[in-house]
C-alpha positions in Angstrom: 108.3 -6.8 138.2 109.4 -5.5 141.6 112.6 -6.9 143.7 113.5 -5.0 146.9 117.0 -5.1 146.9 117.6 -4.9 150.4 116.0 -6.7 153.0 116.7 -8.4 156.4 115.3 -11.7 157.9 116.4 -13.6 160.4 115.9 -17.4 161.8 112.1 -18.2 163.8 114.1 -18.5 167.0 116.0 -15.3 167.4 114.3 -12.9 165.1 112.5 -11.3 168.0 115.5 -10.8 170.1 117.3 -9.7 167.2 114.9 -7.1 166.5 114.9 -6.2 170.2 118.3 -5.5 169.8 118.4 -3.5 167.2 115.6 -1.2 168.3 118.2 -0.9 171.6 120.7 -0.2 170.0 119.4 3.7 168.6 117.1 3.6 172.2 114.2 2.6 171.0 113.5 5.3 167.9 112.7 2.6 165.0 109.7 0.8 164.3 109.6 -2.8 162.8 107.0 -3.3 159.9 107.3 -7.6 160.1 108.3 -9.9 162.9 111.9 -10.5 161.4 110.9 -13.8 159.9 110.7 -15.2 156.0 107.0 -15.5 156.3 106.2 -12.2 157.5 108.7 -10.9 154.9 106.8 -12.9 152.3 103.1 -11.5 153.7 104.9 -8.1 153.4 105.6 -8.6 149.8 102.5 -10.0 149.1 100.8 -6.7 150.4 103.2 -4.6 148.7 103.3 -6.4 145.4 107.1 -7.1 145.5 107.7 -10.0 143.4 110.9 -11.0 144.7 113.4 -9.3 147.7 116.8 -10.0 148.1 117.9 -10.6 152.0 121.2 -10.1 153.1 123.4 -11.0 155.9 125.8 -9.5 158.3 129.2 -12.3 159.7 129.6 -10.1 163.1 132.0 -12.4 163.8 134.9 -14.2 162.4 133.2 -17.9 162.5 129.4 -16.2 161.7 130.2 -16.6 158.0 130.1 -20.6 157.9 126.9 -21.0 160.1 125.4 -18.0 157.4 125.8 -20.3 155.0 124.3 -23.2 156.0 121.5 -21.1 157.0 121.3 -20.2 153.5 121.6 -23.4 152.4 118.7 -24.6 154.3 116.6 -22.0 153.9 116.7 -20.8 150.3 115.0 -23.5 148.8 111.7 -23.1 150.9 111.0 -20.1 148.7 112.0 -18.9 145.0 111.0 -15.2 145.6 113.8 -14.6 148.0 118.0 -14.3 147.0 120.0 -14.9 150.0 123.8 -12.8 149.7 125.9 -14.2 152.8 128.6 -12.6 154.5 131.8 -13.1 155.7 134.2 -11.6 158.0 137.7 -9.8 156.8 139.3 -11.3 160.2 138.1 -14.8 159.4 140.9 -17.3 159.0 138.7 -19.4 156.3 137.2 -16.2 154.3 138.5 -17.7 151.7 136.8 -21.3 151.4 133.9 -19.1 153.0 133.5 -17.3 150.1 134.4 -20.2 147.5 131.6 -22.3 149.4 129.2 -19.2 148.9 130.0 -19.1 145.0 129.4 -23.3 145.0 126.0 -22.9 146.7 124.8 -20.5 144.0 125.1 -17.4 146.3 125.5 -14.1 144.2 126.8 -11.6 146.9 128.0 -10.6 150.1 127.2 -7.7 152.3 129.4 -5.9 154.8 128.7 -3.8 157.1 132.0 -2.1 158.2 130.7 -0.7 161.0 128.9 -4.0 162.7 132.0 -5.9 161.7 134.4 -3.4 163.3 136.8 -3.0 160.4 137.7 -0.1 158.2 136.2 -0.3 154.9 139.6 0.1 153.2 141.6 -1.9 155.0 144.2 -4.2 153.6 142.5 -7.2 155.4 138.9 -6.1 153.8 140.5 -5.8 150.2 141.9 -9.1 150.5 138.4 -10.3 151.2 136.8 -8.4 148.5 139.8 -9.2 145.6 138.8 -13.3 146.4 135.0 -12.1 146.2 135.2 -10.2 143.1 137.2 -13.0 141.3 134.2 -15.0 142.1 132.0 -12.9 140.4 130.3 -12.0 143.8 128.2 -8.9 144.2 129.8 -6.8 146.8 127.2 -5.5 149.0 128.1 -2.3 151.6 126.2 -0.3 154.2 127.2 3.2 153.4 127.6 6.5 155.6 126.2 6.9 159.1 124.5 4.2 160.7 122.5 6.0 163.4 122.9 2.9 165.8 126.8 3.5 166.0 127.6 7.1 166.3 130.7 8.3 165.2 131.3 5.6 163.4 133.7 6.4 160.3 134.6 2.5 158.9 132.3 3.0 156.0 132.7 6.8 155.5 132.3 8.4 152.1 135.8 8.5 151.7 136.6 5.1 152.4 134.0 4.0 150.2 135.4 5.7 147.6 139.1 4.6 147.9 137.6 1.1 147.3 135.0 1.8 144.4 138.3 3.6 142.8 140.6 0.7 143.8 138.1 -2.8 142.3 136.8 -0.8 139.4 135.1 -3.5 137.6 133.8 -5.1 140.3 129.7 -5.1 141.0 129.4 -3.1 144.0 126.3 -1.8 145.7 126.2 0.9 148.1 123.0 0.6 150.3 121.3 4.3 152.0 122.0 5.9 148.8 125.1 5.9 148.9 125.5 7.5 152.3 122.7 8.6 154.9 122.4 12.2 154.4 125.4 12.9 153.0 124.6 13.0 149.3 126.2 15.7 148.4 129.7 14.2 149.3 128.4 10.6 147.6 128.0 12.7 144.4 131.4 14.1 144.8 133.0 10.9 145.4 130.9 8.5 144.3 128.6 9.9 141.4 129.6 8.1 137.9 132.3 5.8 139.2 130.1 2.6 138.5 128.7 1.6 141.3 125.1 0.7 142.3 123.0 2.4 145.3 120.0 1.6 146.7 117.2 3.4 148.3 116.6 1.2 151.2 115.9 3.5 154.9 116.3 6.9 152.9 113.7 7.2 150.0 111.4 9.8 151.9 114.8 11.8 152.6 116.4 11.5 149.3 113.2 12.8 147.7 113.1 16.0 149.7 117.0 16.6 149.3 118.2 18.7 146.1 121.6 16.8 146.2 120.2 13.2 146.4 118.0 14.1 143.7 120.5 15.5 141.4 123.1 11.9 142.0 120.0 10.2 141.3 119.5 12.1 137.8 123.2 11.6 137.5 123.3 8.3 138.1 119.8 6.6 136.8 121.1 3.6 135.6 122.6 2.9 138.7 120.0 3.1 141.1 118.1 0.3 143.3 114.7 0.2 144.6 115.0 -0.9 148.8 113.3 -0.6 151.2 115.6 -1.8 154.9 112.6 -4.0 155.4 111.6 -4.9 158.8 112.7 -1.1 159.1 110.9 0.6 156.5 106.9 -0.5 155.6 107.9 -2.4 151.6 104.2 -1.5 150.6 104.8 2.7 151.6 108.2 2.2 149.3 106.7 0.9 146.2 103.6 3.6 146.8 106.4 6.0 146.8 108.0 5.1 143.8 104.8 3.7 141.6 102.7 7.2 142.2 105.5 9.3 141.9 104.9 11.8 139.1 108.2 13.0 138.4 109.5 9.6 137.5 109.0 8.4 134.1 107.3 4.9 133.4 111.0 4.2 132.1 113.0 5.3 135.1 110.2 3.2 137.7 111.1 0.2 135.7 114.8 0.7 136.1 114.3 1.5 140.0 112.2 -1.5 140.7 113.7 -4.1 138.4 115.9 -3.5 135.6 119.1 -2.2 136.8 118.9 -5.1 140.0 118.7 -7.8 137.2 121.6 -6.2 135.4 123.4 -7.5 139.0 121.8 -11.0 139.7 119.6 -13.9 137.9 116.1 -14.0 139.7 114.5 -17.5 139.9 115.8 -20.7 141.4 118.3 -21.1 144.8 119.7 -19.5 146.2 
C-alpha cells in the first residue's frame, strides 16, 4: 500500500486561482503537476499507484476553520481513498468547538501552517489550540522551516518547533519538509529522536543528496513519511523515487510508504 501523506486540493471553483496564487506568491518558480481539484488528485494517484493520499488544510483566517469543515464534510464521502485533516486558526474565538466538531465528524488531524496563519509556532495562543487538539486525540500537522513563498519568515523555525515537540510530548505530531527545508542538520539537532513524525513531501530529491538529511533519516526510520506536496511535486516521480531506490531496504519502503502513516491514522471510510 501507498498513502501520500501530504497533499493539497482545493474546491472546482477556486482551485485555479488558488494555484495562481501560490505560483505568485515565489514569482512564478513552481510548477503544478494537477489542476488543484480531487479528480485530478485522484487521476494523479491512479498514475502513480498511490492507494490513498491524505489532504490537508490551511484556516488563513480566524472564521476559515468552520467553512473547512463543512467542506470536509461534504466532500469526504465522494471518495474513500482520500483523509481530509482540517484546520483551525489559534486567533479564532470558537477554536475550541472548531476542533470538537472536527473530532465529531471523524477528522484525524489538523495542519498549521504558522507562517500562512501569521502566528508564532510557540505561542501561548497556539498551545492552547494544540492542548484542546491533542486531548482529542488529533494529529497535529505542521509546515516546518523555510517556506520559500514567505522569506524571512521565522514562525515555524527549528527552534520553535522544537520548544513545542519538547512541550506536548506524547502528542502525534508531524513535521512536513522533513522536518525543515534545508536545514536538516539543525532538525537533527533539535528534532532527531524526540518522537515526532516528518514527511518527505517538496524535499525528497534534496534530502537524498544531503549527508545530514540522510543520517536524521537513518536516525529516525520509524518516524518517517512518504509525501509528496502534490499539486507541487509530480506523486508518480515520488513513489519512482522511493520504489527504485537501491539503498532502501524492502523493509524501510514499506515503512516510508505505509507503515509508520497507519501507525498515525485508520485508512478506509470518512472522513
Amino acid at each position: 500500500m501507498i498513502i501520500d501523506a501530504h497533499t493539497h486540493i482545493y474546491p472546482d471553483r477556486v482551485a485555479h486561482r488558488a494555484l495562481r496564487n501560490v505560483i505568485g506568491n515565489i514569482g512564478g518558480h513552481l510548477d503544478a503537476f494537477t489542476d488543484g481539484t480531487r479528480d485530478s488528485l485522484l487521476a494523479s494517484m491512479d498514475a502513480a499507484g498511490v492507494d490513498h493520499s491524505l489532504v490537508l488544510t490551511v484556516a488563513t483566517s480566524p472564521g476559515q476553520g468552520e467553512g473547512i469543515l463543512e467542506w470536509i464534510r461534504r466532500t469526504a464521502p465522494l471518495s474513500d481513498r482520500l483523509v481530509f485533516f482540517g484546520s483551525v486558526h489559534p486567533h479564532a474565538p470558537g477554536f475550541r468547538a472548531c476542533l470538537r466538531g472536527m473530532a465529531a465528524a471523524g477528522v484525524q488531524g489538523v495542519k498549521f501552517h504558522p507562517g500562512y496563519q501569521d502566528f508564532p509556532a510557540d505561542s501561548p495562543a497556539a498551545y492552547a489550540v494544540y492542548e484542546e487538539a491533542a486531548a482529542l486525540g488529533l494529529v497535529l500537522y505542521f509546515h516546518a522551516g523555510y517556506d520559500p513563498s514567505l522569506p524571512g519568515c521565522e514562525h515555524a523555525s527549528i527552534q520553535r518547533l522544537a520548544r513545542l515537540v519538547r512541550d506536548f510530548a506524547g502528542a502525534k505530531i508531524i513535521l512536513a519538509h522533513g522536518g525543515g527545508y534545508g536545514e536538516w542538520d539543525r532538525v537533527l539537532d533539535l528534532l532527531g529522536g524526540k518522537g515526532c513524525y516528518f514527511d518527505t513531501a517538496f524535499v525528497l530529491e534534496s534530502m537524498k543528496e544531503r549527508a545530514d538529511a540522510r543520517e536524521l533519516y537513518r536516525q529516525n526510520e520509524d518516524f518517517f513519511l512518504f509525501g509528496t506536496d502534490s499539486p507541487w511535486r509530480d506523486q508518480k516521480h515520488y513513489v519512482e523515487l522511493i520504489r527504485t531506490s537501491e539503498t532502501l531496504t524492502a523493509d524501510q519502503k514499506e515503512k516510508l510508504f505505509s507503515g509508520n502513516i497507519r501507525k498515525l491514522i485508520r485508512i478506509g471510510g470518512n472522513p
